[in-house]
N, C-alpha and C positions, 0 to 999 in steps of 0.2 A: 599381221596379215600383209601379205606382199601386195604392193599396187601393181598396174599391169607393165611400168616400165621398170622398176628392180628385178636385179634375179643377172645371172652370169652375163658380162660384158657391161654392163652400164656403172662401171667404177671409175672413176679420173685415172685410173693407172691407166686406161684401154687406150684413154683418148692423151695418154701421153704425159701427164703430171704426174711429180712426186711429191714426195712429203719434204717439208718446209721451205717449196717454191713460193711465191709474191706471184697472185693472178691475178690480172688487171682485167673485168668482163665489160664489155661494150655490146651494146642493142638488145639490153634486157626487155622485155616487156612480157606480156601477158602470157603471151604463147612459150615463151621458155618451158623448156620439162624440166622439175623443180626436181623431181628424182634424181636428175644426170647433177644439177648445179651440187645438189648435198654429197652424193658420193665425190665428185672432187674436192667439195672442202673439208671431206672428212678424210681424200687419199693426200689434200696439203696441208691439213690441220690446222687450218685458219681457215678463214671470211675472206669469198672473193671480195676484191676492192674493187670499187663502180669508177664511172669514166674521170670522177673529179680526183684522181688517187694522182699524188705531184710525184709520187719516188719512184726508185728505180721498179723495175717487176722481172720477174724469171720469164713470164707467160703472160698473154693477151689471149682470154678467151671471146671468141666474136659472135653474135647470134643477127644471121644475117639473113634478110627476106628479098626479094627481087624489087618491092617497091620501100627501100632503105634509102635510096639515095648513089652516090658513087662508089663504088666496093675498094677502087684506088685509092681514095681521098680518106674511107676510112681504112685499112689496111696501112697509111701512113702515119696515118694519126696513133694508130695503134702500135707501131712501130717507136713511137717518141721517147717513152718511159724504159724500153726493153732492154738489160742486161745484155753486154756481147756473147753470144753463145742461146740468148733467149728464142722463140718462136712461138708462134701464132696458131690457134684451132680455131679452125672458122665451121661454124657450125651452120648450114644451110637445111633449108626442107628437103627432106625427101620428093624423088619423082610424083606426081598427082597429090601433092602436097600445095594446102595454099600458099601461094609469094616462093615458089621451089625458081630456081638460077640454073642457068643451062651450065655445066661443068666445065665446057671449052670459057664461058665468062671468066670463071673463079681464077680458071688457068691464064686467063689473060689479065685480066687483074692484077694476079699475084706476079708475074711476069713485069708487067708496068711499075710495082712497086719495088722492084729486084728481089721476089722470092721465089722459090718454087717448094715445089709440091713435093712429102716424102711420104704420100700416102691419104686412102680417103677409108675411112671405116665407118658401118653404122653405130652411130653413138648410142643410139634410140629407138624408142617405136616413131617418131617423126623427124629428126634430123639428121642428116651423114656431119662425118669430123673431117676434116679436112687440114691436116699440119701442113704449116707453110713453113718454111726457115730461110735466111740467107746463105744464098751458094758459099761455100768454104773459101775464105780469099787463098788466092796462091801468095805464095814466099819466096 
């Protein structure tokens, strides 16, 4: 029996992972859709690693609520462990969603951290995705 969040688009490929990527997850807690977490570690075929994971990572998945704290402060931190080439999905609530983040924030945020934005899609029945990456350096 399907629950109400499986079913087309709610697979890790949607929201940007592959298979045998290292995803680093930050501000797990209650509210997570546990749907969206199992189809990525079954689209990287491992267990995401939690915030005390020391090695390198391909990916930093973020689950972020408006009263979290700094979205910069975390966004860097998350950034620490990250492979060159690696990037960030920041998973926020959706609009009329509780603890949901005005989208010019996330944009500003990531901006402060030196990222930007390559896109926002609904992950979920409650959260949007939001890939962040480091602009391409010039050569």
């Amino acid at each position: 029996m399907n629950s109400p969040h499986t079913g087309p688009g709610t697979d890790g490929a949607r929201v940007g992972f592959s298979a045998g990527q290292v995803v680093q997850e930050f501000g797990y807690d209650s509210d997570v859709d546990d749907d969206l977490r199992f189809s990525i570690e079954d689209t990287i075929g491992s267990e995401l690693e939690d915030e005390a994971y020391g090695d390198v990572a391909d990916a930093a998945l973020i689950w972020w609520r408006e009263d979290d704290g700094d979205l910069v402060d975390a966004l860097v931190d998350a950034l620490t462990n990250l492979d060159d080439g690696g990037f960030i999905v920041l998973l926020t609530p959706k609009s009329g969603r509780p603890g949901e983040i005005e989208m010019s924030e996330v944009e500003e945020a990531a901006s402060t951290a030196g990222l930007h934005s390559s896109g926002v899609i609904n992950a979920c029945e409650d959260w949007l995705a939001t890939k962040l990456v480091a602009p391409k350096s010039r050569r």
